[in-house]
Structures are given as structure tokens and as C-alpha cells.
VOPAGU-2260 file (C-alpha; in pm, 1 decimal, decimal comma):
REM VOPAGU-2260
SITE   aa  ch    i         X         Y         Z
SITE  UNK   A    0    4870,2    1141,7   -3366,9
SITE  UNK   A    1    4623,4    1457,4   -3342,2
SITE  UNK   A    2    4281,2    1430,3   -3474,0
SITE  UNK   A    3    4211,4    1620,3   -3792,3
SITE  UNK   A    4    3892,0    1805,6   -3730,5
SITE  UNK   A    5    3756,9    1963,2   -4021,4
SITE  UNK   A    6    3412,4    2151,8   -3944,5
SITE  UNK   A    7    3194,2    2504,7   -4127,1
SITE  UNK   A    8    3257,2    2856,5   -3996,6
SITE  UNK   A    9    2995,5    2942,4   -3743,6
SITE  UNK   A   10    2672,1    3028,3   -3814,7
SITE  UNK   A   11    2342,2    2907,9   -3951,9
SITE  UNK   A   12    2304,3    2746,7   -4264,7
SITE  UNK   A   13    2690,6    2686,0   -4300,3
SITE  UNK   A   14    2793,8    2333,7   -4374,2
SITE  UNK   A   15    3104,8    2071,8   -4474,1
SITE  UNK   A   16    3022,5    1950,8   -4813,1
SITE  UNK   A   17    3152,3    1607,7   -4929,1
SITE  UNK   A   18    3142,2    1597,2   -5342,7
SITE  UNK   A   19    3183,5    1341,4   -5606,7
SITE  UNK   A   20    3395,1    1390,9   -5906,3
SITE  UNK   A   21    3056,2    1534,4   -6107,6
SITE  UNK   A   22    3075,6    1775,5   -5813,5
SITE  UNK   A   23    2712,9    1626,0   -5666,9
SITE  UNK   A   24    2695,9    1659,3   -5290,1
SITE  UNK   A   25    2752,1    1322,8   -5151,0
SITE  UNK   A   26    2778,8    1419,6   -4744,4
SITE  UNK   A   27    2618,2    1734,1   -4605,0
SITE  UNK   A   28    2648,3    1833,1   -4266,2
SITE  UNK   A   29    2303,6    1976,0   -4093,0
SITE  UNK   A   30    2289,2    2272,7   -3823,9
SITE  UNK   A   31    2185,3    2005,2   -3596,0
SITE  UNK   A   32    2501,7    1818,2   -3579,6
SITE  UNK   A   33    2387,2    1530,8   -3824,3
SITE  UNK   A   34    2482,5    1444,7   -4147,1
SITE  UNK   A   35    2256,9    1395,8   -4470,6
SITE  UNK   A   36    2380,8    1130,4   -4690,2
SITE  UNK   A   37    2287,6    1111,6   -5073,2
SITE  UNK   A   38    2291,9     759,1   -5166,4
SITE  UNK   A   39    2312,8     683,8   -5510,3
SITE  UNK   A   40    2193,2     464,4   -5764,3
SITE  UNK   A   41    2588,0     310,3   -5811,0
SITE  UNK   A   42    2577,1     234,4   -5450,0
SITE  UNK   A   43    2679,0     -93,5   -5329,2
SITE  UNK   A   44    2522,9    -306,1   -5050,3
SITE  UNK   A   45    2559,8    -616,3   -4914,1
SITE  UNK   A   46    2304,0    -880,1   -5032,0
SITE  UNK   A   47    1958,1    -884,4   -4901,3
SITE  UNK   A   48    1980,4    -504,1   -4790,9
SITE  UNK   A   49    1663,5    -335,4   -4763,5
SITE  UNK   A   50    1703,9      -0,1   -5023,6
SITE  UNK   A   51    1314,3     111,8   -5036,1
SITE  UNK   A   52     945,6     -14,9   -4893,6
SITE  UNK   A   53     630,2      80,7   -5063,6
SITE  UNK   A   54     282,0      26,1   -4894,6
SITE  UNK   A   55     -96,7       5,5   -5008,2
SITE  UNK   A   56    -316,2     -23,1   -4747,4
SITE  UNK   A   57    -702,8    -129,2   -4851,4
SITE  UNK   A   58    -956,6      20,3   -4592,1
SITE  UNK   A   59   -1269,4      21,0   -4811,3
SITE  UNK   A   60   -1450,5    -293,4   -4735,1
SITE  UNK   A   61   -1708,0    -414,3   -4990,0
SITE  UNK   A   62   -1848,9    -746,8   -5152,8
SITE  UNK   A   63   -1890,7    -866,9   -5518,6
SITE  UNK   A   64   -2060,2   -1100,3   -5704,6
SITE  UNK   A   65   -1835,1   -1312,3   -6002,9
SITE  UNK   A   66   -1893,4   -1655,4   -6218,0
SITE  UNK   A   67   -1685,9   -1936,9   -6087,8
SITE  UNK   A   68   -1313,6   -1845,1   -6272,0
SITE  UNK   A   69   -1303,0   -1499,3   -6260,8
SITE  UNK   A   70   -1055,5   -1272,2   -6121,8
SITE  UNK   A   71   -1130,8    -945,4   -5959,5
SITE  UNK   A   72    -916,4    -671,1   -5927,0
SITE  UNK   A   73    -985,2    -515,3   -5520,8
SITE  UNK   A   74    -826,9    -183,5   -5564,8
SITE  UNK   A   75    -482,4    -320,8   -5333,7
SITE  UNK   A   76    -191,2    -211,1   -5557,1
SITE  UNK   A   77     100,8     -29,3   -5565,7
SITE  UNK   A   78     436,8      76,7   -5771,9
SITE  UNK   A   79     785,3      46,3   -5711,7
SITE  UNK   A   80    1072,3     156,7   -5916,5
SITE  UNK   A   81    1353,3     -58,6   -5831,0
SITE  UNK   A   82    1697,0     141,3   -5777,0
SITE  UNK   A   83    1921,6    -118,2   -5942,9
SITE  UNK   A   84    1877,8    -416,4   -6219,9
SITE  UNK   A   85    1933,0    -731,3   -6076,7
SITE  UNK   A   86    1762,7    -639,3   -5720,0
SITE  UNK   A   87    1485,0    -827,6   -5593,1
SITE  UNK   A   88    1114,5    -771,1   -5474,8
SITE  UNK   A   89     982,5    -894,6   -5152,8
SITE  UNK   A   90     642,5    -919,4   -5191,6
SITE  UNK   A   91     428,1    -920,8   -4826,7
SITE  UNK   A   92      17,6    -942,5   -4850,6
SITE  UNK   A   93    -296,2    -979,8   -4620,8
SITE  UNK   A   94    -568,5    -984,2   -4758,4
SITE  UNK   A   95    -913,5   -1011,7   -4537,0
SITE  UNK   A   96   -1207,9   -1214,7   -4730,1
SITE  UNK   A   97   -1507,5   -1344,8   -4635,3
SITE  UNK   A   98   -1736,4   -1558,0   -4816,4
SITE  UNK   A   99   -2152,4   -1773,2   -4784,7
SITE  UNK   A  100   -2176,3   -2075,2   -4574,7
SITE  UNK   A  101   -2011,0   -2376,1   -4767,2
SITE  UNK   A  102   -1811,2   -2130,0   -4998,7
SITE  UNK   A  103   -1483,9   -2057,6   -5126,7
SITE  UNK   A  104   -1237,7   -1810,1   -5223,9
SITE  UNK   A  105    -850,6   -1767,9   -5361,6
SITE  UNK   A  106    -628,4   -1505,8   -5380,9
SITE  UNK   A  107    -305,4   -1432,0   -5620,8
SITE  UNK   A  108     -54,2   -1147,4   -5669,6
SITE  UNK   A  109      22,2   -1015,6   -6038,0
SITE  UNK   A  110     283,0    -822,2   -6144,0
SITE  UNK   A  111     267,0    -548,8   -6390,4
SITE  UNK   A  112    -102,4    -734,9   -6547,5
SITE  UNK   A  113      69,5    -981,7   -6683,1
SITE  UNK   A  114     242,2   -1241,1   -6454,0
SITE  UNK   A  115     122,9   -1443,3   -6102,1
SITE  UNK   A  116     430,3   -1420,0   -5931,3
SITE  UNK   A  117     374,1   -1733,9   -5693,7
SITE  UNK   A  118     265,2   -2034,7   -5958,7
SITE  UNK   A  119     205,6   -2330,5   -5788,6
SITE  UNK   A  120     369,2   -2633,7   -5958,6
SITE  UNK   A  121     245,7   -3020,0   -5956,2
SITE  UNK   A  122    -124,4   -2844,2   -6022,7
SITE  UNK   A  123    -370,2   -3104,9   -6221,3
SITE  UNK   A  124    -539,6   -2936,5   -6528,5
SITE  UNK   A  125    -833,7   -2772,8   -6352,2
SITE  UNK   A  126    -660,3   -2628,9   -6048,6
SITE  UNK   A  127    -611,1   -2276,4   -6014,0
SITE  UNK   A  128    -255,6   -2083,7   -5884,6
SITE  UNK   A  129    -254,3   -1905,5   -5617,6
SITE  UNK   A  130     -58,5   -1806,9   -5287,8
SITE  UNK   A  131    -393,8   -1846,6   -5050,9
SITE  UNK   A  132    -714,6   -1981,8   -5023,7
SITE  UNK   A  133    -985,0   -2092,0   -4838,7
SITE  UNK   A  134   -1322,8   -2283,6   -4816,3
SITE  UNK   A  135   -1578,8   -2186,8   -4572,6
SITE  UNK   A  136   -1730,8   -2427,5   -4299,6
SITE  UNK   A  137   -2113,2   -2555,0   -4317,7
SITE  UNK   A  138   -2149,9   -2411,4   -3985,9
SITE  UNK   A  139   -2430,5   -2113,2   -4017,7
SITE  UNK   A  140   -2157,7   -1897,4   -3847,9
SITE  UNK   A  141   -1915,9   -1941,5   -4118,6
SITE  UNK   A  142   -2055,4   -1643,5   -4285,9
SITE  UNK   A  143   -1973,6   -1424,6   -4014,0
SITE  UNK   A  144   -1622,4   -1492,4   -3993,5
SITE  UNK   A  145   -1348,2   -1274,9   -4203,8
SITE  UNK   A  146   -1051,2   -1524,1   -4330,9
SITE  UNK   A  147    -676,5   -1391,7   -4361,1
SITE  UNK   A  148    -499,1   -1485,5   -4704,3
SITE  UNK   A  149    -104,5   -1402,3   -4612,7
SITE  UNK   A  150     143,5   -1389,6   -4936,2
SITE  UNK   A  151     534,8   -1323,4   -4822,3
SITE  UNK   A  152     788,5   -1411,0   -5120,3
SITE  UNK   A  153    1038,3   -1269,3   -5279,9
SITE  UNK   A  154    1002,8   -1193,0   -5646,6
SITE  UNK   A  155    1263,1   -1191,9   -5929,9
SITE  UNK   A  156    1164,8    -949,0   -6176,3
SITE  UNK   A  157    1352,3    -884,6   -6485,0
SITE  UNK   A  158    1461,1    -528,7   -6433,9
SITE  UNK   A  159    1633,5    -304,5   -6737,9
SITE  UNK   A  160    1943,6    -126,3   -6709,0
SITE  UNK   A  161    1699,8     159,4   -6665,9
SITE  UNK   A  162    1476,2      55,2   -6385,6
SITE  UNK   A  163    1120,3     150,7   -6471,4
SITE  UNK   A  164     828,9     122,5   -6208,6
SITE  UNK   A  165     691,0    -223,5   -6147,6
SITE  UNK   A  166     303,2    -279,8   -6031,5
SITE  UNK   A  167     185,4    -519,2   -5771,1
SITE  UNK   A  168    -182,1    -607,4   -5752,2
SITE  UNK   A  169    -386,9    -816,5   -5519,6
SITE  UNK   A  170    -681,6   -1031,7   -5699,9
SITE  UNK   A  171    -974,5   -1257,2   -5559,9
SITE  UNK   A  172   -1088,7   -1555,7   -5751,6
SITE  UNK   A  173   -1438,4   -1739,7   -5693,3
SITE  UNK   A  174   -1392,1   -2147,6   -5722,4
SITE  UNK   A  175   -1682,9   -2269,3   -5651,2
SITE  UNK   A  176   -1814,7   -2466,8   -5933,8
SITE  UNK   A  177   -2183,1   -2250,4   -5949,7
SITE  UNK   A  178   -2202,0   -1935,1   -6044,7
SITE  UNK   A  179   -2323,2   -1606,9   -5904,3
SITE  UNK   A  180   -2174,2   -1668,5   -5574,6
SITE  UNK   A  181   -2018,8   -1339,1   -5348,5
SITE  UNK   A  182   -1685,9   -1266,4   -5226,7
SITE  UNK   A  183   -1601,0    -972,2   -4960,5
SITE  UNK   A  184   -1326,1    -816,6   -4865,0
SITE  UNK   A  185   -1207,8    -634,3   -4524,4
SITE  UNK   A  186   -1562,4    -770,2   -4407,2
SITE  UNK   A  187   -1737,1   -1062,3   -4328,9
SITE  UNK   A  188   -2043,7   -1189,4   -4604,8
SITE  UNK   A  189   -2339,3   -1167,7   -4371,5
SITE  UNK   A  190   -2145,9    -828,9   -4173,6
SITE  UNK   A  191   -2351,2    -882,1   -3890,2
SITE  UNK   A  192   -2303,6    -678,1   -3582,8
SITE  UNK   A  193   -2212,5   -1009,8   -3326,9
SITE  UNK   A  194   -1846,9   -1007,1   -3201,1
SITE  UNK   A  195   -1748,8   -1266,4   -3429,6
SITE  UNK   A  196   -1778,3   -1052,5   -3713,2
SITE  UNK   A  197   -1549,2    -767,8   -3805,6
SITE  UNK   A  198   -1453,3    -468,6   -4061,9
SITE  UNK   A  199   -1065,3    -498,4   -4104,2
SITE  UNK   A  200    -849,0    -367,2   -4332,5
SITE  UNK   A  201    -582,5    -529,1   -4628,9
SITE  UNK   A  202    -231,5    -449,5   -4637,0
SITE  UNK   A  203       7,8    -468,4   -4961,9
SITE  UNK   A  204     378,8    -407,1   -4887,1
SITE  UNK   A  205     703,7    -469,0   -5132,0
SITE  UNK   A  206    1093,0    -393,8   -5030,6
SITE  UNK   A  207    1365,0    -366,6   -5253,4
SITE  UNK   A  208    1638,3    -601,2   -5162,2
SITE  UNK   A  209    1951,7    -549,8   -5294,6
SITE  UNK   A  210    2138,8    -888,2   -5480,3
């Protein structure tokens, strides 16, 4: 059986055009002998495709000082507008904290100011959610150290018919029972200049995963 061949008349700028029944372009073909592909929102793809990734990177590196139950927005958010209801969020985080000798710090993920997307369950009364956390040594080098605090979940937000943008932020949490006590991020507390010290950076990231 012969090929069909179907191709543009020669010249630049000329191209086979693919439409849908609203006469949208749905294949394009490109001078240089690639395609460009419109996909969608009534696309289809198998579960636990990635459609979109968003990032927020945090470079500013700073310290703060907050009574013992506070949360503290860092600045390391972002939005995504799913494409599709039903679709879920993966959710990956490090965040870089450093805290005094003897301290401690914790770390959670909200969505859209009004959720914690990662609650921990089996928690006693005064225990606080979150998806890291640490407590410093004694050791007088403790100070010097930065701490990662990794999140990587995948969220199940309720999504409309009419997907609207959804916002991801990263907070810090002071747990230590006195008050008045610092937390830093993307540095160490005492940011000394001794090779076990560093400035790093933070790193946000969701992907839409189709269901």
C-alpha cells in the first residue's frame, strides 16, 4: 500500500494545519520540520501524568525572632492553576533553617491560607503538625550548622469544574517552650564564616498530576 504523504506548498511560513470541529488548530507543522501540538483542557492522560510544574525558589536568607507558637510566613510560595478537576498536586519542599544552640524549629505547607496539607494524626493535645522538624544539638557548633526540612506529598485539593489558581506556602514555627527565641532561613543562626556554615537557598516545587 503507498504512503499517503500530505505536506504545505514550499516556502516559509507555510504549514499543514490539523483543526477541531470549533475549527481551533490542534497540530501545526513548523518550518523546521516539527510539529506544535495544542493540548487542551479535554485532554486525556493516563494516571499520574505530569501536565504542568511550577517553582519558587527562596534565595534571600534572613533570621526572625517569634513567641513559642507562631507561624511565619518566609516569602516561599507559589500558584498553580490546575488544568482539570479531579487532578492532583504533588507538593516537593526544602526548606534550609537554622536555629541557637539547644533550639528548635518546624516547618508546614498551607494551601490557599487556610489548610496544612500534611496533618499528622495520633498527635497528643499540645503537639504541633507539621511535615519537618528539628531540634538543635548542645554542641556550641550547633549554631553554625543549616538543617534541611524536605516535604514531598501529593495533595488532593478540591478543584471546581472551573479550575481556579491554588497557593502553596512554606511556614516556620518556633516550639520551644520560651519565648523570643530566632529562627533563620537559607543561613545558619550564628552565620559565621567557618566551613561548617553556609548561605543556601529554599526550593518550592508543585506538578500537576493527572487522575
Amino acid at each position: 500500500m503507498p504512503n499517503l504523504i500530505i505536506k504545505p506548498q514550499t516556502g516559509s511560513g507555510n504549514s499543514v494545519i490539523l483543526q477541531d470541529q470549533a475549527g481551533g488548530a490542534v497540530l501545526t507543522t513548523a518550518d523546521s520540520g516539527g510539529a506544535n501540538v495544542n493540548i487542551g483542557s479535554s485532554s486525556t492522560f493516563p494516571a499520574g501524568h505530569i501536565l504542568q510544574v511550577v517553582q519558587d525558589t527562596l534565595v534571600t536568607a534572613a533570621c526572625f525572632t517569634t513567641g513559642q507558637g507562631s507561624w511565619t510566613n518566609i516569602g516561599l510560595e507559589l500558584d498553580i492553576t490546575p488544568v482539570k478537576t479531579g487532578n492532583k498536586i504533588w507538593i516537593q519542599a526544602v526548606v534550609n533553617v537554622g536555629v541557637e544552640t539547644g533550639r528548635d524549629a518546624k516547618a508546614r505547607c498551607f494551601r490557599d491560607d487556610t489548610t496544612d496539607i500534611l496533618v499528622a494524626t495520633g498527635m497528643g493535645g499540645s503537639q504541633v503538625s507539621s511535615f519537618g522538624a528539628l531540634g538543635a544539638d548542645t554542641d556550641s557548633e550547633s549554631h553554625d550548622r543549616v538543617y534541611p526540612l524536605i516535604l514531598n506529598y501529593v495533595d488532593s485539593p478540591t478543584i471546581p469544574s472551573t479550575p481556579v489558581a491554588i497557593n502553596y506556602k512554606i511556614q516556620l514555627y518556633h516550639a520551644t517552650i520560651d519565648d523570643g527565641n530566632t529562627i533563620c532561613y537559607n543561613m545558619s543562626y550564628q552565620n559565621t564564616d567557618v566551613p561548617r556554615s553556609a548561605r543556601v537557598s529554599s526550593t518550592l516545587i508543585a506538578m500537576e498530576l493527572s487522575s
